[in-house]
C-alpha positions as CSV (number, residue, x, y, z in Angstrom):
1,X,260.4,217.4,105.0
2,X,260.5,216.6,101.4
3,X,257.0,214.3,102.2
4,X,255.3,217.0,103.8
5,X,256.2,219.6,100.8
6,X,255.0,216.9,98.2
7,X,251.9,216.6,100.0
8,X,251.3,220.8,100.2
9,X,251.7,220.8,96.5
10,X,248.8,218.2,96.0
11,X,247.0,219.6,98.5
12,X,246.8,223.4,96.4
13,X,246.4,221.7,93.4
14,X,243.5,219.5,94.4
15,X,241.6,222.8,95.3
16,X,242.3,224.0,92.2
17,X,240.1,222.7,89.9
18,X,236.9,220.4,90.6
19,X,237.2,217.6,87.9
20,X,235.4,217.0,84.9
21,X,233.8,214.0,86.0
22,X,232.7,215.0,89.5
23,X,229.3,216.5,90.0
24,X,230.6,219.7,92.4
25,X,227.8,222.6,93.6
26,X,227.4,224.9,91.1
27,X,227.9,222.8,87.8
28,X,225.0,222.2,85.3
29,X,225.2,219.1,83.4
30,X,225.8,219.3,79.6
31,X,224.8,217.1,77.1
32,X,227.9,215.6,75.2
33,X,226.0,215.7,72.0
34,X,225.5,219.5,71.5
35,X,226.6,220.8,68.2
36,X,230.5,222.8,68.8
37,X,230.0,226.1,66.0
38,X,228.2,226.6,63.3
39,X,230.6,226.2,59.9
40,X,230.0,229.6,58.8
41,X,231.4,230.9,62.0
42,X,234.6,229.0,62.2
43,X,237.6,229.2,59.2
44,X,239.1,226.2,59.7
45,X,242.4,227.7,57.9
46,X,242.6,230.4,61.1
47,X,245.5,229.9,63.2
48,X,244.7,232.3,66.0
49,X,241.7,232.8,67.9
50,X,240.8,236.3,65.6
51,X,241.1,234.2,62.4
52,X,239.6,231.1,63.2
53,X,236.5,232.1,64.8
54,X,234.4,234.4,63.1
55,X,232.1,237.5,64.3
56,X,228.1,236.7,63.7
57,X,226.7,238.6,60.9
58,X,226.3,242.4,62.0
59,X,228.8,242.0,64.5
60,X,232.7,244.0,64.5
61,X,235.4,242.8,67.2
62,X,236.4,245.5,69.6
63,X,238.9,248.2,68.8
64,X,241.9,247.4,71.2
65,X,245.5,248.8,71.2
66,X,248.0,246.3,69.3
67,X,250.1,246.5,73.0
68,X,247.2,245.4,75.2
69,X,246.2,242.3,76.7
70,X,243.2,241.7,75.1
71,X,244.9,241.8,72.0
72,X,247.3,239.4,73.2
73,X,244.5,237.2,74.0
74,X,242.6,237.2,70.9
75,X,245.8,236.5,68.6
76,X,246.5,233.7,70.8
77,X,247.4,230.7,68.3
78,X,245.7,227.6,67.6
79,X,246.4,223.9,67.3
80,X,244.9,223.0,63.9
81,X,241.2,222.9,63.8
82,X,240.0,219.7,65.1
83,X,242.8,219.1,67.5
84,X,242.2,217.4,70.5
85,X,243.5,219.0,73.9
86,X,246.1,216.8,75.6
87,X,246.0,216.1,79.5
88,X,249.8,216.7,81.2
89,X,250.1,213.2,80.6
90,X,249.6,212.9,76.9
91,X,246.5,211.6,77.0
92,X,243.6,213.3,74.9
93,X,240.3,215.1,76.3
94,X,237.0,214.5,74.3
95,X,236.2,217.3,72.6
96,X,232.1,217.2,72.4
97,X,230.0,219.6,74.1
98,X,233.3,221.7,75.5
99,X,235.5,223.2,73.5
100,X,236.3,224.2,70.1
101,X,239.7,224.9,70.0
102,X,243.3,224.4,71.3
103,X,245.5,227.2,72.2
104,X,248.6,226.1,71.2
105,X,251.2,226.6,74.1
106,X,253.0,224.2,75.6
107,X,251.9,222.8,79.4
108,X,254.6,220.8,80.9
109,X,254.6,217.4,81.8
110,X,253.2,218.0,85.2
111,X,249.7,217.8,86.8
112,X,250.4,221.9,87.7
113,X,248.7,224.0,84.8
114,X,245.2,223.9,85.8
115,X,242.4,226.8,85.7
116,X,243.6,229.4,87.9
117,X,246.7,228.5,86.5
118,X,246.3,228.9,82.8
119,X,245.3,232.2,83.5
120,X,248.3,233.4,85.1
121,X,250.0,231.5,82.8
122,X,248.3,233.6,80.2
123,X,248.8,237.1,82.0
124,X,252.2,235.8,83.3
125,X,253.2,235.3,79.1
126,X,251.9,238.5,77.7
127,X,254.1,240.8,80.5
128,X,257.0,237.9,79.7
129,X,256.6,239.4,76.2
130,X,255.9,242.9,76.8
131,X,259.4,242.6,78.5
132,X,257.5,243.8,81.9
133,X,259.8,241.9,84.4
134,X,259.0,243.5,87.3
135,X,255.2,243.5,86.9
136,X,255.0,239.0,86.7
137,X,254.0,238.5,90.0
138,X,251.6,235.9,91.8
139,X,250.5,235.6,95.1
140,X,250.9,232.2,97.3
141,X,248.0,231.1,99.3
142,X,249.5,230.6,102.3
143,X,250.8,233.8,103.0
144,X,248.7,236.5,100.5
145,X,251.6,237.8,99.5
146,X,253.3,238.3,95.4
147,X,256.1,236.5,94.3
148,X,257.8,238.1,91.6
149,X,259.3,236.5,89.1
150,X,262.4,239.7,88.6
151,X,263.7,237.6,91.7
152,X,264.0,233.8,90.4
153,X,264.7,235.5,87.0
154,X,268.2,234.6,85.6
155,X,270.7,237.3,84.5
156,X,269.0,237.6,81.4
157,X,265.4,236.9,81.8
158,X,265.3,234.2,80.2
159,X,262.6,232.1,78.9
160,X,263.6,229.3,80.3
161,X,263.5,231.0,83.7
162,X,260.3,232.3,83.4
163,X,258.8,229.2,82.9
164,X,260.3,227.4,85.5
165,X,259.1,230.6,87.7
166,X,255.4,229.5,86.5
167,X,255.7,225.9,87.8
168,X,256.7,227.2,90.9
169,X,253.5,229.6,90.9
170,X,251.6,226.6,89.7
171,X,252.7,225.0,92.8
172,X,251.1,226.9,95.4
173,X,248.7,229.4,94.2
174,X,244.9,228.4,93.0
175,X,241.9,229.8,92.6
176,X,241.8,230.7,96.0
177,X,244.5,232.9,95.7
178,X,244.1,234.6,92.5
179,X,240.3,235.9,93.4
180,X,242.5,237.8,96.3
181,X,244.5,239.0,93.9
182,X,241.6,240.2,91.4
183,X,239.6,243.2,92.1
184,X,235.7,242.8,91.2
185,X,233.7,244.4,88.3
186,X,230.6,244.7,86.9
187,X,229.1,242.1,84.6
188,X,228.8,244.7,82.2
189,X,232.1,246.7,82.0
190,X,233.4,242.9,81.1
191,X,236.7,243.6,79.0
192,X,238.5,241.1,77.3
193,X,241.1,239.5,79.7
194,X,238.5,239.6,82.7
195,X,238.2,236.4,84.8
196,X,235.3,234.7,86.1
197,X,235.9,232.7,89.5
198,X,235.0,230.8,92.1
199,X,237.3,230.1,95.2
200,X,234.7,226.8,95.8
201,X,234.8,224.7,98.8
202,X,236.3,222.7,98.7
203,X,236.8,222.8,94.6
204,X,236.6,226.2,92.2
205,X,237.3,227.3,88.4
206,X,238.3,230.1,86.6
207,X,237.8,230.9,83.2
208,X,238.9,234.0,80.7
209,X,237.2,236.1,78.3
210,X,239.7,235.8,75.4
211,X,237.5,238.3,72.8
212,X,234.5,240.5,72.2
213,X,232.5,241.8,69.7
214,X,229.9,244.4,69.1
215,X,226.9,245.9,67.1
216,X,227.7,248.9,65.9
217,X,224.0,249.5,65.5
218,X,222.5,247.7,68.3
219,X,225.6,248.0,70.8
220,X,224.7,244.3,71.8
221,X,227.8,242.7,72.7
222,X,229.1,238.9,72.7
223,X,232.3,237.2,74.5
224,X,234.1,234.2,73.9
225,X,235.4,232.0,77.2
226,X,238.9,229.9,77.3
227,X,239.9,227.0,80.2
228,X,242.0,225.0,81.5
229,X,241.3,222.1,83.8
230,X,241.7,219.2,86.4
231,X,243.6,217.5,85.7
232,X,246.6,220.2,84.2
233,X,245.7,220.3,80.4
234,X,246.2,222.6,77.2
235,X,243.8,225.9,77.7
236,X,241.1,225.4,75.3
237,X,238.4,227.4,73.4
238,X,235.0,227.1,75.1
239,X,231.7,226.3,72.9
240,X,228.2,227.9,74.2
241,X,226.1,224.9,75.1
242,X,223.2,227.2,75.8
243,X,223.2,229.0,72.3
244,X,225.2,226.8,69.6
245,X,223.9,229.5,66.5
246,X,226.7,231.6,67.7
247,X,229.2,229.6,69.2
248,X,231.7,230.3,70.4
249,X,230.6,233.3,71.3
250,X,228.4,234.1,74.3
251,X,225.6,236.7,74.9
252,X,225.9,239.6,77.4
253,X,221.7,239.0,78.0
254,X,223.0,237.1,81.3
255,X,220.0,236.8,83.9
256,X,221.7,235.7,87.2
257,X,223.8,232.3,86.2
258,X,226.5,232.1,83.3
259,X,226.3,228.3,81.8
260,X,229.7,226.8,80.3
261,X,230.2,223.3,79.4
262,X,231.8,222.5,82.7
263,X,230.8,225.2,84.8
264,X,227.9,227.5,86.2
265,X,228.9,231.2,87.0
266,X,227.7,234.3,88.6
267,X,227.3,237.3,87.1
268,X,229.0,238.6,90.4
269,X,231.7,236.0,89.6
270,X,233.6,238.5,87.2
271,X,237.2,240.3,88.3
272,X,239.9,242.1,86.6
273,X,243.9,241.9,86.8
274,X,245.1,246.0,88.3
């Protein structure tokens, strides 16, 4: 019994995430050697994702309500700049052509905290804090139906609890599940704390828009991107391979495709937590 629940567990997690190395259907290749962010967009002394990357000249970040998850998203802190993300295992991702920061939260010492994981990791920790119990909950995909952490909690809903709910999340959801559990929107209502993702077949990602900005003049609006990925590692800043003059930030002047270091989107690929 305990085999055959071992080998369930690797079996979600493998159709998780497709791994960096692989060449799966939908990726686009990315030179290693493309420049991260332009210096006079990053402040190397920012310790959250609003201080440390910088808005393009003419540009304001969005208006957002201090209690929202957005905000949440965009205060997110930092590893120091320069930091390398770190697999489950300790060992350390190469940094060029992918990312450009290090959110600076703790993973585990498990190969569990992948894509689709790091997002409900990251919606799972701003309830947690918002003290909204009873809304943490994640769907399994074997059965389609939530799992709510208010019932694994312990007497005091506890930290501790609630990341030990997680892993067990981790366990048996993927991206699979969580595009179930995400209703669809337009490319261009994106807000920040949309998902783009990709159930895949066998392999798919997800990734979140963490911030936004806007001309007040213009009204053109740019996002920003964080990951996670196979194998389980720290959720990480994405650069924009296709446009390094304003990295980290991404354009909204999508055609069909969206192009991130490790990934090729849809526009049709975007969804939103209810």
């Amino acid at each position: 019994m305990q085999i055959n629940l071992l080998f369930g567990i690797i079996i979600l997690g493998g159709l998780a995430c497709q791994p960096a190395n692989a060449d799966p259907q939908g990726a686009e290749p990315i030179s290693s050697t493309v420049a991260t962010s332009p210096a006079s967009l990053v402040d190397p002394a920012g310790t959250t994702i609003a201080t440390r990357f910088l808005a393009p000249e003419g540009f304001r970040r969005t208006r957002l309500d201090s209690l929202s998850f957005g905000h949440y998203l965009r205060t997110l802190p930092l590893k120091p700049a320069g930091s390398r993300v770190k697999y489950f295992d300790g060992r350390e991702k190469n940094s060029e052509g992918v990312y450009v920061g290090v959110v600076d939260m703790e993973i585990g010492t498990r190969d569990l905290q992948q894509c689709a994981d790091a997002v409900m990791r990251l919606r799972g920790e701003y309830l947690f804090a918002q003290k909204r119990y009873q809304d943490i909950h994640f769907n399994f995909l074997s059965d389609g139906k939530p799992r709510y952490y208010r019932d694994r909690a312990d007497a005091n809903y506890s930290y501790k609890s609630f990341r030990k709910y997680m892993d067990y999340i981790f366990s048996y959801a993927n991206t699979a599940s969580l595009k179930k559990e995400l209703k669809p929107v337009p490319f261009d209502s994106m807000q920040i704390g949309d998902v783009f993702i990709v159930q895949g077949n066998p392999y798919g990602h997800a990734i979140i828009v963490v911030d936004m900005a806007i001309h007040p003049e213009t009204k053109e609006r740019l996002f920003m991107l964080a990951q996670s990925y196979m194998p389980a590692q720290e959720t990480q800043v994405l650069v924009n391979p296709n446009a390094p003059s304003i990295s980290p930030w991404y354009k909204m002047d999508v055609e069909s495709a969206l192009y991130t270091p490790e990934w090729t989107f849809e526009k049709g690929d975007l969804h939103r937590f209810e």
